[in-house]
C-alpha positions as CSV (number, residue, x, y, z in Angstrom):
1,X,129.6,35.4,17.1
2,X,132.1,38.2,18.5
3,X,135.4,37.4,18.1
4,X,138.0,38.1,20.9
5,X,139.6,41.5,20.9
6,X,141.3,43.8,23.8
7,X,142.2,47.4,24.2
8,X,144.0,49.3,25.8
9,X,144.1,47.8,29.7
10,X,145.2,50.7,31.3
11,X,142.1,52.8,30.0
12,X,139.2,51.9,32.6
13,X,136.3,51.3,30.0
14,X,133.3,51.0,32.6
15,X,135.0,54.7,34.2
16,X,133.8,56.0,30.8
17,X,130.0,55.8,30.7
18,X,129.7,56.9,34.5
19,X,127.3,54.6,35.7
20,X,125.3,53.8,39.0
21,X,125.2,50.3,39.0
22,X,128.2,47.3,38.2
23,X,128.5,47.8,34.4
24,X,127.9,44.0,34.6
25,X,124.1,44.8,35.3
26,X,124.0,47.9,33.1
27,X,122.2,48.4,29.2
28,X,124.2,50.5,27.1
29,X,122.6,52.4,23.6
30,X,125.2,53.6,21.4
31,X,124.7,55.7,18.6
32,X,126.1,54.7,15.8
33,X,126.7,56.8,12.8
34,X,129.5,54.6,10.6
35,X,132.2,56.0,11.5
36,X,135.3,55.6,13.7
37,X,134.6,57.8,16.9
38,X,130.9,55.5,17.3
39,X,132.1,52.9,16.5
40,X,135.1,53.4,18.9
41,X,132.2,53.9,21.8
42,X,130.8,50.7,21.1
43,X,133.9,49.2,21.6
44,X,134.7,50.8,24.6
45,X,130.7,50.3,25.9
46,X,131.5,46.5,25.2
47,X,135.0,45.7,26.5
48,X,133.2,47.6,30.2
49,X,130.7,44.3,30.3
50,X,127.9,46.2,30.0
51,X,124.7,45.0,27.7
52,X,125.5,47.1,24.5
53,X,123.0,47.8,22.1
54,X,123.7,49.9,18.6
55,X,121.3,52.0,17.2
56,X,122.0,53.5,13.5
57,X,119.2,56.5,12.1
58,X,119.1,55.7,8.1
59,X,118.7,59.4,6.8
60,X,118.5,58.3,3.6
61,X,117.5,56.0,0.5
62,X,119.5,52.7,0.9
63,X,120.1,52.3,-2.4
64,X,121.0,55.8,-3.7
65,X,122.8,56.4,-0.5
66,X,125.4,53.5,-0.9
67,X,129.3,54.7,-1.9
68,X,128.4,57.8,-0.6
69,X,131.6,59.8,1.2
70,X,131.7,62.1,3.5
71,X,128.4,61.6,5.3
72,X,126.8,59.5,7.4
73,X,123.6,57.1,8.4
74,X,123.3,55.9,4.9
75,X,124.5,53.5,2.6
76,X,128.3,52.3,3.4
77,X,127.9,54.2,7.0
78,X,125.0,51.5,7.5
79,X,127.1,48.4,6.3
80,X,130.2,49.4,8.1
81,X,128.4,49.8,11.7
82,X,126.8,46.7,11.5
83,X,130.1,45.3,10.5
84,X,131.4,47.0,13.8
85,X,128.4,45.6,16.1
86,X,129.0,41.5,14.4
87,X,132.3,42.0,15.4
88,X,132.0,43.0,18.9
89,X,128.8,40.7,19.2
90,X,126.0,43.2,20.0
91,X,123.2,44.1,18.8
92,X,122.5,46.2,16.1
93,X,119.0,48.3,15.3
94,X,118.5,50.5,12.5
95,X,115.8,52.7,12.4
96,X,114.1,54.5,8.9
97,X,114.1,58.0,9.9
98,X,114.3,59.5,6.1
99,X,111.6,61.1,6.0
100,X,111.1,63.0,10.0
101,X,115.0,64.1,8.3
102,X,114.4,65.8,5.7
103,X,110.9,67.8,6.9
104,X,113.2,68.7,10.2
105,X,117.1,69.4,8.9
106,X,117.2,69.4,4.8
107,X,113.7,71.4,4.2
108,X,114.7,73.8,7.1
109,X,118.1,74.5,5.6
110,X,116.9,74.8,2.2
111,X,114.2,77.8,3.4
112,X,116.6,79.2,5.8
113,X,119.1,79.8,2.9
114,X,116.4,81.2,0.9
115,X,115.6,83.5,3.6
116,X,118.8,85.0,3.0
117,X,120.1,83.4,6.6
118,X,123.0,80.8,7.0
119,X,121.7,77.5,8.7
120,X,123.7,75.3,10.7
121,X,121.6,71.3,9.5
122,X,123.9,69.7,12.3
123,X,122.4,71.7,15.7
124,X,119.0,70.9,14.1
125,X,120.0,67.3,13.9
126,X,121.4,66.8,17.2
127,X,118.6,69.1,18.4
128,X,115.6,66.2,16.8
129,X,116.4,62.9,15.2
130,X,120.1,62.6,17.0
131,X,119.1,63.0,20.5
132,X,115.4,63.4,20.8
133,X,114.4,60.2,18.6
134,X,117.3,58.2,20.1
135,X,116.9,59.8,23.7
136,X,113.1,57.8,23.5
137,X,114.4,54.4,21.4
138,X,116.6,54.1,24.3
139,X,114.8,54.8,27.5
140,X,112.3,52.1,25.3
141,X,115.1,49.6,25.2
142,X,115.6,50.1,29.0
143,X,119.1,51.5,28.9
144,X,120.9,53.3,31.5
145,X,122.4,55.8,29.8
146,X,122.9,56.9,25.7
147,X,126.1,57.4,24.7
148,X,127.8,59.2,21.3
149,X,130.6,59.4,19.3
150,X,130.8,62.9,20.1
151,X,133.6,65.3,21.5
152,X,132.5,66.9,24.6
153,X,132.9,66.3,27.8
154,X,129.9,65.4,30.7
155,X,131.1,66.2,34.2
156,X,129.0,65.6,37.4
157,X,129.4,68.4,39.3
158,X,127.0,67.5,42.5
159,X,123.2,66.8,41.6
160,X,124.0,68.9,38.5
161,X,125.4,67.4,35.2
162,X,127.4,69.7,33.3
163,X,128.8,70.3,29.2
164,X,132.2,71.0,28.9
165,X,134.6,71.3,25.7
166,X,136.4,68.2,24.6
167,X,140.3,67.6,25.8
168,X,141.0,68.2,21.8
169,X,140.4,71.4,21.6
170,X,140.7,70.5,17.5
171,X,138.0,67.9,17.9
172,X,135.8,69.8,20.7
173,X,132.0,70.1,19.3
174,X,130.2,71.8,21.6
175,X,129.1,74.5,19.1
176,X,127.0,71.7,17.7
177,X,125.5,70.6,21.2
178,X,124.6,73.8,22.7
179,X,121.0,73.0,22.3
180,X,120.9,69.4,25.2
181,X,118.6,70.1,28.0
182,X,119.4,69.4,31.4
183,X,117.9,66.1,31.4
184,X,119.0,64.8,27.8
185,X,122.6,65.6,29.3
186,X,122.0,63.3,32.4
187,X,121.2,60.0,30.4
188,X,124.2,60.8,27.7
189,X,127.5,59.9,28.1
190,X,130.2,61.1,25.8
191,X,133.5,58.6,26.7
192,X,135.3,60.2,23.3
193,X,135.7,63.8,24.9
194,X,138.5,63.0,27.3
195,X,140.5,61.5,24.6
196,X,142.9,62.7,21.8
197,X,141.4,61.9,18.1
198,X,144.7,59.6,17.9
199,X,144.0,57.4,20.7
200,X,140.8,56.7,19.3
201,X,142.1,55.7,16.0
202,X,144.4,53.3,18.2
203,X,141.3,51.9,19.7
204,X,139.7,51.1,16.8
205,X,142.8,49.5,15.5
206,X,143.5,47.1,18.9
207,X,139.5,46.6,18.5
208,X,140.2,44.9,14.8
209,X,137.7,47.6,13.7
210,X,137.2,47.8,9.7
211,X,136.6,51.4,9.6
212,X,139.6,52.2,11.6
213,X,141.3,54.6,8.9
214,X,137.9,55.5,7.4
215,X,138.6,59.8,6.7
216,X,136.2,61.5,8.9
217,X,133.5,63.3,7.0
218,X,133.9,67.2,6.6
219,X,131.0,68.6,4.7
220,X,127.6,68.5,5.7
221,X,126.4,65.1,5.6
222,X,123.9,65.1,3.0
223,X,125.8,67.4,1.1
224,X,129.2,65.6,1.2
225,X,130.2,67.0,-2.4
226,X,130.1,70.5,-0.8
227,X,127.9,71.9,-3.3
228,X,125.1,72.8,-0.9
229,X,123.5,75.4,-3.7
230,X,122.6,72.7,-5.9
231,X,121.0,70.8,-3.1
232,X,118.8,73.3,-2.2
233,X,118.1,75.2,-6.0
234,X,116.8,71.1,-6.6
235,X,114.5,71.4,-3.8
236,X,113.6,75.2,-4.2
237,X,114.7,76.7,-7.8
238,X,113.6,80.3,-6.8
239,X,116.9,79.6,-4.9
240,X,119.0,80.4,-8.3
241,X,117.1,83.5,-9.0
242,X,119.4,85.7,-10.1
243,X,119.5,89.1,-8.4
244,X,121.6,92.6,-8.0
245,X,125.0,92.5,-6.7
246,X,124.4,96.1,-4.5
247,X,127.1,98.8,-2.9
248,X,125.4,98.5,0.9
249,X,127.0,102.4,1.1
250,X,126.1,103.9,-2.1
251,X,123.9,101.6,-3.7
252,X,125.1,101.2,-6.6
253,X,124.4,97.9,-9.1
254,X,128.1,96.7,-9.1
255,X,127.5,93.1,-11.0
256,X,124.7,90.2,-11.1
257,X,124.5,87.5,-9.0
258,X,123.0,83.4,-10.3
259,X,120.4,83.4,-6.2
260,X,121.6,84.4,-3.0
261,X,121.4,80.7,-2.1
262,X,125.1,81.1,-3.2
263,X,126.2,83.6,-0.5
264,X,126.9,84.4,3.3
265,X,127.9,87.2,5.1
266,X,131.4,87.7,5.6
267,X,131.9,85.8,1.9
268,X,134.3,87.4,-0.6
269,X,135.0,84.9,-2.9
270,X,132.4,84.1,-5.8
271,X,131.5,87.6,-6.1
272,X,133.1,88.6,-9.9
273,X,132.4,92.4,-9.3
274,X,136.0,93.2,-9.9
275,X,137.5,96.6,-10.7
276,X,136.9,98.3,-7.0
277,X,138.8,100.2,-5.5
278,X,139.1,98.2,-2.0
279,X,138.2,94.5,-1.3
280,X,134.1,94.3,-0.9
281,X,132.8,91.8,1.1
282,X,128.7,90.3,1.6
283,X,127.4,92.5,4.5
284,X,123.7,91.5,4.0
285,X,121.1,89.5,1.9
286,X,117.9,91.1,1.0
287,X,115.6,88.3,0.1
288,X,112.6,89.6,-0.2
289,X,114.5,91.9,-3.3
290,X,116.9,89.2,-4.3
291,X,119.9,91.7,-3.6
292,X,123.5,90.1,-2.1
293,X,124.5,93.6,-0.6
294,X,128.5,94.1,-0.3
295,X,130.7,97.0,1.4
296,X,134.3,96.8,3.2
297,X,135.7,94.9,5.9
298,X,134.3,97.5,8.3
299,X,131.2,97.2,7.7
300,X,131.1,93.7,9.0
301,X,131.8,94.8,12.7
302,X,129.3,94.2,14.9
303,X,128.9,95.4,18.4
304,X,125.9,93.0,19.9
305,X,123.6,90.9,18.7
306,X,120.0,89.3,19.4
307,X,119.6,85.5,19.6
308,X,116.1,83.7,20.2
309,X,115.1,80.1,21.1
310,X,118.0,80.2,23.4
311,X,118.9,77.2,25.8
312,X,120.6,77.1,29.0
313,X,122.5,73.8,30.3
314,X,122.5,74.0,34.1
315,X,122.7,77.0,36.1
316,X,124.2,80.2,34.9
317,X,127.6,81.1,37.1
318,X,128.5,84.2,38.3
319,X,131.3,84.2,36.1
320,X,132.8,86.2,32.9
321,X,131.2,84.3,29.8
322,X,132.6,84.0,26.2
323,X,131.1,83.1,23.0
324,X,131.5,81.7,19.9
325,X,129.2,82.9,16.6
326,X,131.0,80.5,14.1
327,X,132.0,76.8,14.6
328,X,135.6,77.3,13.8
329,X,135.8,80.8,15.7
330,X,137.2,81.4,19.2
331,X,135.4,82.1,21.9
332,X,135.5,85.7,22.7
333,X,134.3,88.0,25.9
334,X,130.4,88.7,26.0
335,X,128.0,90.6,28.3
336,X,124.5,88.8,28.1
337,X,121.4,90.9,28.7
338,X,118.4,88.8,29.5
339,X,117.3,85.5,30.8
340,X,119.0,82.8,29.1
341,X,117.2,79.4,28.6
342,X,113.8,78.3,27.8
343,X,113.4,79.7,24.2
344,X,113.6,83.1,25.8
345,X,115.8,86.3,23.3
346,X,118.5,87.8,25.1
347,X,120.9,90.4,23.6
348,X,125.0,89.5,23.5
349,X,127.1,92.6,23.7
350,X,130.9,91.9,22.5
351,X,133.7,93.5,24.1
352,X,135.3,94.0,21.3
353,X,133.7,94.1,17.5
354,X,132.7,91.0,15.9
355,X,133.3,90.4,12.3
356,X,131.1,88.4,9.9
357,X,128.5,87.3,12.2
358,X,125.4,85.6,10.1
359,X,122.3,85.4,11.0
360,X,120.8,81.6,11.1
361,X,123.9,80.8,12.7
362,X,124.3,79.6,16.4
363,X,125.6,81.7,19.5
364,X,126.6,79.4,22.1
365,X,127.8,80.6,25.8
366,X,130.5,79.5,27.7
367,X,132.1,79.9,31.0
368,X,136.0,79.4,30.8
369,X,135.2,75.7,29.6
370,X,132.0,74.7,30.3
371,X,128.8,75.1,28.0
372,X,126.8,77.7,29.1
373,X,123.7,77.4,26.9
374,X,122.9,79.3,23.9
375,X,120.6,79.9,21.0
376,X,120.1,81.4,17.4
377,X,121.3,84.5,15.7
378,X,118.2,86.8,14.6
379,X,119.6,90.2,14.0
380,X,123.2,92.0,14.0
381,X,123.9,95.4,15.6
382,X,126.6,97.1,13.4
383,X,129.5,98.4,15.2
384,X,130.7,100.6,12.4
């Protein structure tokens, strides 16, 4: 039985999930990884008088997932959402979706890496078990809408439904959302991404929630130690092949390196090539020869780049557009050549040189603050 709890009265819950129909009559699905921001949502999805229903995806063993920190859907994440949904009274579901997990985020990341690219497992996950599987469990269920934990913003804009960056600019995760189509973003709701990451935590608080000061996770969740080589030299060993460390201008052997599973572009640290006259820095991974390729600063630049499988979220304005090539980068000025959206390659041309763009990471679009679209980073055009 729910016991009695009450938030924030001046916050107007039901305003939150945007719906078309008295939230008295509505079915909510609420995604629900663990941690404080879902868990928050459920709260808020409960106190509107809505039918809530939580959903958790177990990504991995029970058993050998439990005391885990720092990820998610597993083991303590598990206990502590249904914890959440006993103590609002709804309903909780969780779903085995181990295995569909690892064959579409942890084997991808593991070859990508070996490919010599840099991955990004949470766009993949969003992109397949986050929204796809739960987009179907709850149209199944009969809900009117799906709604997250996640910072972004959903604003109806006319018939069309549009992605823009979160109020908290320090929370905002758009990079990681780039790839929701048009009709995934109609039946989500995101009620986190007009609110401060400190009001939440209030929330949770007035809510009684037990995972109101749970730390929020920081590494990739099935890597929450942050030693992502060993995860992926256990799952492919020719990962910690070791390999030259090469001079990309004169190509020179400068060292040896334990697999280029261990590097990035744009990396300097790890390298133990020391003695040079000027700092070096990973400008390229041959993995076909095993070589981690290294040069200056300058050789980073880059003037455009090509990016494939690329989405576009509504229509594309007439507007200056910005990107971002990291997660924790700033958007800067692009010119896009080529029809964005539906898996199409288009070329993005910076104003101004780029530095350490990796390939296998994501390129997403924006217009001032809305979410253009995007896709994923094939090649580099050096600028130097």
């Amino acid at each position: 039985m729910a016991e009695t709890f009450t938030l924030d009265p001046a916050l107007d819950a039901a305003a939150l999930f945007d719906l078309d129909k008295p939230a008295s009559e509505a079915r909510i699905v609420v995604a629900m990884s663990g941690g404080v921001d879902s868990s928050v949502v459920a709260a808020l999805a409960a106190a509107s008088g809505a039918e809530v229903i939580g959903i958790t995806l177990q990504l991995y063993d029970y058993g050998a997932a439990t005391g885990r920190k720092g990820a998610c859907c597993a083991g303590d994440d598990i206990s502590d959402a249904r914890a959440v949904c006993d103590r609002l009274g709804i309903a909780h579901y969780v779903f085995d979706h181990e295995s569909a997990f690892r064959e579409d985020v942890v084997e991808q990341f593991a070859d990508e890496y070996l490919a010599g690219r840099t991955p990004v497992p949470c766009i993949r996950c969003n992109m397949g078990p986050k929204f796809t599987d739960l987009f179907r469990m709850a149209h199944e269920l009969g809900a009117d809408c799906l709604a997250t934990g996640h910072y972004i913003q959903r604003k109806q804009v006319g018939e069309v439904s549009e992605m823009h960056r979160a109020v908290d600019a320090a929370r905002d995760q758009s990079y990681f959302l780039y790839g929701t189509t048009d009709d995934q973003l109609d039946y989500l709701r995101f009620p986190l991404g007009g609110l401060p990451k400190a009001q939440v935590r209030e929330l949770a608080e007035q809510a009684g929630l037990r995972n109101a000061d749970k730390p929020d996770s920081q590494d990739i969740c099935f890597v929450p130690d942050g030693d992502y080589a060993k995860i992926i030299k256990k799952m492919r060993p020719e990962g910690g092949v070791p390999g030259d460390i090469v001079h990309a201008q004169t190509g020179d052997v400068l060292g040896q390196h334990k697999g280029i599973v261990h590097f990035t572009v744009g990396q300097r640290k790890g390298l133990e090539i020391g003695g040079q006259p000027e700092p070096l820095y990973v400008v390229g991974l041959d993995a076909d020869n095993r070589q981690v390729r290294v040069g200056p600063k300058l050789m980073l630049a880059v003037s455009s780049i090509e990016v494939i499988e690329t989405n576009r979220i509504g229509p594309l304005p007439d507007t200056p557009l910005t990107a971002k090539v990291r997660s924790l980068a700033k958007p800067v000025p692009v010119t896009l050549e080529g029809s964005l959206g539906d898996g199409a390659s288009v070329k993005l041309h910076f104003n101004e040189p780029e530095f350490g763009v990796a390939p296998g990471q994501a390129a997403v679009i924006y217009a001032g603050e809305r979410v253009v679209g995007g896709g994923w980073i094939e090649t580099t055009q050096s600028a130097a």
